[in-house]
C-alpha positions as CSV (number, residue, x, y, z in Angstrom):
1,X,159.9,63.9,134.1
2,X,159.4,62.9,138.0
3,X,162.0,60.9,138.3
4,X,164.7,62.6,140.2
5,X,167.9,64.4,138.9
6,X,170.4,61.8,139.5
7,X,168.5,59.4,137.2
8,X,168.4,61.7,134.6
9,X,165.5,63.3,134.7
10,X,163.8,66.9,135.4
11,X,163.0,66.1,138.9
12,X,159.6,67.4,138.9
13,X,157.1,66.9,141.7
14,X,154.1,63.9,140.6
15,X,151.2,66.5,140.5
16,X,149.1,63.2,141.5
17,X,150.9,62.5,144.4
18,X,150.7,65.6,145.7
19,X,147.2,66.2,145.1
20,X,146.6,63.2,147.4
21,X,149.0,64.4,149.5
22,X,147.4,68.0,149.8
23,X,143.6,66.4,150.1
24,X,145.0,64.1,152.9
25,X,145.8,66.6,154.8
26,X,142.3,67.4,155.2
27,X,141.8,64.6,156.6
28,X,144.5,64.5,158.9
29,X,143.1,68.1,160.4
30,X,139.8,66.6,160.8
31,X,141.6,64.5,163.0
32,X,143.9,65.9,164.9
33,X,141.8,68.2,166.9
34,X,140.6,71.1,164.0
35,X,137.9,71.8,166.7
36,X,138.7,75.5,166.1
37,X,138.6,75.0,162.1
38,X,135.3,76.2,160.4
39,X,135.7,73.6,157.8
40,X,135.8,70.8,160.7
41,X,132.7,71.9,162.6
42,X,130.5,72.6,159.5
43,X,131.8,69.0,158.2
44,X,131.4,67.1,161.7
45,X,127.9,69.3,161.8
46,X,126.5,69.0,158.8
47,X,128.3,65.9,156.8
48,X,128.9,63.6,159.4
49,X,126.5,64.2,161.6
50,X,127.8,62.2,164.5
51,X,128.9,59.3,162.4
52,X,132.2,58.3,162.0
53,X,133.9,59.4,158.8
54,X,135.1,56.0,157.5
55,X,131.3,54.8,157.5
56,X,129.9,57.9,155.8
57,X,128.7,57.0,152.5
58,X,129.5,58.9,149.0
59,X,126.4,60.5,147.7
60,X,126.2,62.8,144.5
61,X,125.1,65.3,146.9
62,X,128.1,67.2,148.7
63,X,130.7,68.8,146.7
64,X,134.1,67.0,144.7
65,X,135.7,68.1,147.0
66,X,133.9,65.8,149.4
67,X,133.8,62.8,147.3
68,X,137.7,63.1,146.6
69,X,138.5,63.3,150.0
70,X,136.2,60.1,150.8
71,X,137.9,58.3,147.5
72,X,141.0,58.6,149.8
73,X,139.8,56.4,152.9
74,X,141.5,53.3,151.8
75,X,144.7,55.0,151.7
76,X,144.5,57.1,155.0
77,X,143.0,54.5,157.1
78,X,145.8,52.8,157.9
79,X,148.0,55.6,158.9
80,X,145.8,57.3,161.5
81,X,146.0,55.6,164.3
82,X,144.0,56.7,167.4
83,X,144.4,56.5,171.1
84,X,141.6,55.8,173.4
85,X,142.0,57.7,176.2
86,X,138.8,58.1,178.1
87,X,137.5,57.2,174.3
88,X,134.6,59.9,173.7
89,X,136.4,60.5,170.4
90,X,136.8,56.8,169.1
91,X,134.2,55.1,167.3
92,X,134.2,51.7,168.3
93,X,133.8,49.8,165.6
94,X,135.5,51.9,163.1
95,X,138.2,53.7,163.9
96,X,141.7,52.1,163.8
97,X,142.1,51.5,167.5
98,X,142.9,48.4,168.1
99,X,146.2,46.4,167.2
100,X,144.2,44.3,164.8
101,X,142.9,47.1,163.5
102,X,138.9,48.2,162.7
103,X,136.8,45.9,165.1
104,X,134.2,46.5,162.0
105,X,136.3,44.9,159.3
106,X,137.8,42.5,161.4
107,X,134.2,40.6,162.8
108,X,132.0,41.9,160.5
109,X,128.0,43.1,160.9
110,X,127.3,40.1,163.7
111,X,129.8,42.2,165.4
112,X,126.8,44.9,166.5
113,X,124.2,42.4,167.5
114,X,126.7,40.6,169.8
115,X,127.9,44.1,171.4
116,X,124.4,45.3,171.2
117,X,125.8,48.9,170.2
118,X,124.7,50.9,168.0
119,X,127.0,51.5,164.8
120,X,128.1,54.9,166.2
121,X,129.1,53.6,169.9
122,X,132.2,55.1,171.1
123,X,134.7,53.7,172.6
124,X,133.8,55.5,175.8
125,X,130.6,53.0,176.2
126,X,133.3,50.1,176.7
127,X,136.1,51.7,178.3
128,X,135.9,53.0,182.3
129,X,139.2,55.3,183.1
130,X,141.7,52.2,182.2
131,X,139.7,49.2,182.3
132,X,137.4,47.6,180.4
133,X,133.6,47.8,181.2
């Protein structure tokens, strides 16, 4: 029945595809500068809590809405890409910033006691107008 027309079939719209789609876009708002979105501040206030949102953890606690949007990270992670800038926004170690991708997946935990950072450092601690610090 989703398959389209010219293969014979009704054309409809995969309803689970879309869902994704539509709970992505959450996601997506949350980071693309929903500063004046309710939603965003309550969920960078109150959820996050000045962590980054790939290292959040799932916990029976917030709503299903919360835990579907999280059940998502695999997928969304590696199509937002961030730009540093003067990196207050970036966290270092998780967000996909750099060409290789997460500096957290890529070196592991001996990654923070080399850096001596803390797991939420942002990019901002390394980076000084266009050089490294």
């Amino acid at each position: 029945m989703c398959s389209p027309k010219n293969e014979g079939s009704l054309g409809f719209k995969s309803l689970i595809v879309w869902n994704k789609a539509a709970v992505a876009k959450n996601v997506w708002f949350l980071f693309s500068g929903g500063e004046q979105s309710m939603w965003c501040l309550w969920i960078k206030s109150y959820i996050l809590e000045g962590r980054s949102f790939w290292r959040v953890r799932v916990s029976n606690g917030p709503s299903w809405v919360w835990r579907k949007i999280l059940s998502l990270r695999p997928i969304i992670y590696p199509l937002i890409k961030h730009r540093v800038g003067n990196g207050s926004r970036i966290f270092l170690l998780f967000d996909n910033w750099h060409p290789m991708g997460s500096v957290w997946y890529r070196f592991g935990v001996r990654i923070v006691y080399d850096s001596a950072l803390g797991l939420d450092a942002k990019a901002s601690e390394i980076v000084e107008g266009t050089t490294w610090r």
